[in-house]
C-alpha positions, 0 to 999 in steps of 0.5 A: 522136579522131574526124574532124569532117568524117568524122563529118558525112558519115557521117551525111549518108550514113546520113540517105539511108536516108530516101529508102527510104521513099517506096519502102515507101508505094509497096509499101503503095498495090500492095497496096492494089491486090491487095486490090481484084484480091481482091474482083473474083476474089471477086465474080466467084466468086460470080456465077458460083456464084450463076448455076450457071455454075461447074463444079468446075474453075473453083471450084478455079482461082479459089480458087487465085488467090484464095490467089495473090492472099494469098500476094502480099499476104503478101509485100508486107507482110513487104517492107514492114514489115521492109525498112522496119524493117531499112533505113530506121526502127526501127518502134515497136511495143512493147507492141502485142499483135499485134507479129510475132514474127520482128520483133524479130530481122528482118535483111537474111539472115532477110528474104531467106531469109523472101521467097525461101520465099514466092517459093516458095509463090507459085510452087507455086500457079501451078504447082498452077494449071497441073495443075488446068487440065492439059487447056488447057496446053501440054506446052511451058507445063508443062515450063517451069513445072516447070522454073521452079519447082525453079529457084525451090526450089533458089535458096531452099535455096541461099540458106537454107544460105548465110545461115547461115555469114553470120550466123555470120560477122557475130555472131562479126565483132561477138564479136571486134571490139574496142568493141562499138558505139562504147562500151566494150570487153566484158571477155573472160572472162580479164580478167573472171575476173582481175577476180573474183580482184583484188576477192576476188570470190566464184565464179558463183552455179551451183546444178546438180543437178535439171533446172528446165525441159524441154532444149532441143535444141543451138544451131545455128552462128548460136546458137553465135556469139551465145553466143560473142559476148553475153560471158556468164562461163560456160555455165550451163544452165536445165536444169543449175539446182538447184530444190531449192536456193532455199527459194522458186523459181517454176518455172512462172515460169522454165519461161515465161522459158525460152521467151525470149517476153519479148525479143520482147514487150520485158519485162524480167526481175529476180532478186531474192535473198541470194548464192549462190541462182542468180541469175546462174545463171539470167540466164545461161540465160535469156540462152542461151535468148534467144540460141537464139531468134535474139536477140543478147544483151550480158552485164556485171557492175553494176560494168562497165555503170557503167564503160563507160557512164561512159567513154561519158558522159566522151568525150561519146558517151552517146547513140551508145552507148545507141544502139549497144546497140539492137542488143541486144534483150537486155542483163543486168545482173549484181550490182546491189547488190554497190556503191553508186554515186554519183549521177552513175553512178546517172544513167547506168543510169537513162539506160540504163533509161528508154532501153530503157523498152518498147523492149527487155529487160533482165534484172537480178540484185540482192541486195536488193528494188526498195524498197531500191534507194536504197541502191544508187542513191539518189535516182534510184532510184524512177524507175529501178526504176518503169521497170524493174518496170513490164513485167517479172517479178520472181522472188524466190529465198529461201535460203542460199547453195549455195557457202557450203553446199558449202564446209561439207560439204566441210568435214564 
C-alpha cells in the first residue's frame, strides 16, 4: 500500500519538470537569433560577390560560417525538441508526416551521443576555417585548434561506447525489476510455458522453412537486452517464417512490416487467421525487428493483458498503468478470440486501445476478423476495432494449421 503523503510529493517533485520549460522557449528565441546571423553572413556574400570584391578564399570562409551557422542551429533544435520531449513533455506529433525518426526512442544517452556528434561537426568546420585561412593563423591557433578538436573526437567516442552498457544496463534493469511499470508482473517464460500446459494450451504457431524477408545482421548488447526484456515466449524469426505455409500471405506487406517504420509512424499491425498459420510467429518477429530498431517492446497473451489491466483497474491505478505502458512504443497482444471476455474486461482493452489511439502501436493476433469481434468483446467492439484498424495494416493468413499438419505426417 502506497503512502499518501509520499505519493503527493513525488508528484509535486515530477511537476517541477515544468520549470524546464521556459528554458527550451529560451533556446527557440537563440535560434531565432542564428537565423538572423544566417541572412546577415548571406547578404553580406552577395555584396561582396556582387561587387567583385570577393576572392576564392573569402567565398570558401563564409560558405563555412554559413554551414557553421546550420550546424548550430541543428543542434539547437535537437536540444530543443528532444530534451523537451525526454524531460519535460511528450510532444504529440502522431500521424505528423514530418515527425523525426529518432523521436520515437529519443533518451537522455541517445540525445547526448547525438549533441556530443554535433559538437563534433561544428568543431571540424572551424578547424576547416583555420586551414583555409592558414596564412592569417597563428601556428600557436592551429595547434590548439587541432588539439581541441581530437579533444572533442575522443569525448564523443567515449561517450558513444559508454552509452551502450548504459542502455543495456537500463533495459535489463526494467527486464529483471519485478512490476513493469506500476502495473502487473509480465509472467516469465516458465510460468508462461507452465501456463500453456495447465489450460491444454496448443504450442506457438511457428511455421519455419523458406525465409520471408531479407536477414537482418544480429542485435547488438542494447537490441539484445530489449529482447530479453519485452517477455516474447520465444525467438521466432521473420527469416525462419514458412511463406509457403499459409495459402494466403502478402509478403511485400511483411517484408514493409519488417523494417519496423510503423512504431515509429505509430501504426498498428493485425494478424487475422485459423490457428496454427503463423500468427504469433509473425508478431514475435515483428516485435524483434521493432526491438533491433531501438524500440522498447511488451509481449503477453489476450488472457494476460486482461488480468493484469484488471489488477490495475481493481487496486485503482488504471490510469497510472496505461501510462506506464507509454514507455512502450510497441505492445502485442497475442491470441485475441481464444476467450470471450465480459463487458467490464472488454472495457479495459478498449481503454488501452483509445489510450494508445495515434499515440503508440499495437500489434494484435486474432482467430476471427475485426467484424466478428462482438464475439469476443461484445458491445464495445465496434469502437474498439474502428480505433485499432483506423492506422494499421491487416494481414490475413489463410490456411491450415502447420501443427496439425505435422503431427499427421509424423503420424504417416
Amino acid at each position: 500500500m502506497r503512502n499518501p503523503t509520499t505519493t503527493t510529493l513525488g508528484y509535486a517533485l515530477f511537476a517541477t519538470r515544468w520549470l524546464q520549460a521556459p528554458l527550451y522557449f529560451g533556446l527557440v528565441a537563440a535560434q531565432g537569433v542564428y537565423v538572423y546571423k544566417f541572412f546577415k553572413e548571406l547578404w553580406t556574400l552577395i555584396l561582396m560577390c556582387v561587387s567583385g570584391h570577393a576572392t576564392e578564399t573569402y567565398v570558401m570562409l563564409a560558405v563555412l560560417k554559413l554551414v557553421d551557422v546550420v550546424m548550430i542551429a541543428n543542434l539547437l533544435i535537437m536540444v530543443i525538441v528532444g530534451g523537451y520531449e525526454t524531460f519535460v513533455s511528450r510532444i504529440g506529433l502522431q500521424g505528423h508526416r514530418d515527425q523525426p525518426e529518432w523521436l520515437s526512442h529519443v533518451n537522455s544517452n541517445v540525445l547526448k551521443v547525438k549533441l556530443a556528434t554535433a559538437i563534433v561537426g561544428i568543431s571540424s568546420v572551424h578547424l576547416l576555417q583555420m586551414f583555409v585561412d592558414v596564412h592569417h593563423t597563428s601556428r600557436h591557433a592551429l595547434l590548439w585548434g587541432t588539439v581541441i578538436h581530437m579533444a572533442f573526437i575522443f569525448s564523443a567516442a567515449i561517450l558513444a561506447y559508454m552509452s551502450g552498457p548504459m542502455a543495456a544496463h537500463g533495459d535489463r534493469g526494467h527486464a529483471e525489476r519485478p512490476q513493469a511499470g506500476p502495473g502487473r508482473t509480465t509472467p516469465p517464460q516458465a510460468e508462461r510455458d507452465h501456463g500453456d500446459q495447465r489450460h491444454g494450451k496448443p504450442e506457438q504457431e511457428e511455421p519455419s522453412a523458406t525465409p520471408a524477408v531479407p536477414r537482418q545482421p544480429g542485435p547488438d548488447a542494447d537490441a539484445e537486452a530489449r529482447i530479453r526484456a519485452a517477455g516474447f515466449p520465444a525467438r521466432k524469426l521473420l527469416e525462419d517464417f514458412d511463406q509457403q505455409h499459409p495459402r494466403g500471405f502478402d509478403r511485400e506487406t511483411a517484408a514493409r512490416l519488417g523494417k519496423a517504420e510503423f512504431v515509429a509512424a505509430r501504426r498498428n499491425v493485425v494478424l487475422v487467421g485459423p490457428p496454427g498459420t503463423g500468427k504469433t510467429h509473425l508478431a514475435i518477429g515483428f516485435g524483434m525487428r521493432a526491438c533491433q530498431a531501438g524500440h522498447r517492446v511488451l509481449f503477453a497473451t489476450a488472457a494476460e493483458w486482461a488480468a493484469r489491466l484488471s489488477d490495475a483497474r481493481a487496486a485503482g491505478r488504471l490510469d497510472a498503468e496505461l501510462a506506464a505502458l507509454d514507455e512502450y512504443p510497441l505492445l502485442i497482444v497475442d491470441e485475441v478470440g481464444y476467450t470471450p471476455f465480459d463487458a467490464a474486461t472488454a472495457g479495459l482493452f478498449f481503454r488501452l486501445v483509445a489510450h494508445r489511439y495515434e499515440r503508440a502501436s499495437l500489434i494484435v493476433t486474432a482467430d476471427r476478423p475485426l467484424g466478428r469481434w462482438d464475439e469476443v468483446f461484445g458491445a464495445s467492439a465496434p469502437a474498439l476495432a474502428d480505433r485499432l484498424a483506423h492506422h494499421a495494416d491487416v494481414m490475413r493468413l489463410d490456411g491450415d494449421s502447420y501443427r496439425t499438419r505435422r503431427a499427421t505426417s509424423w503420424g504417416d
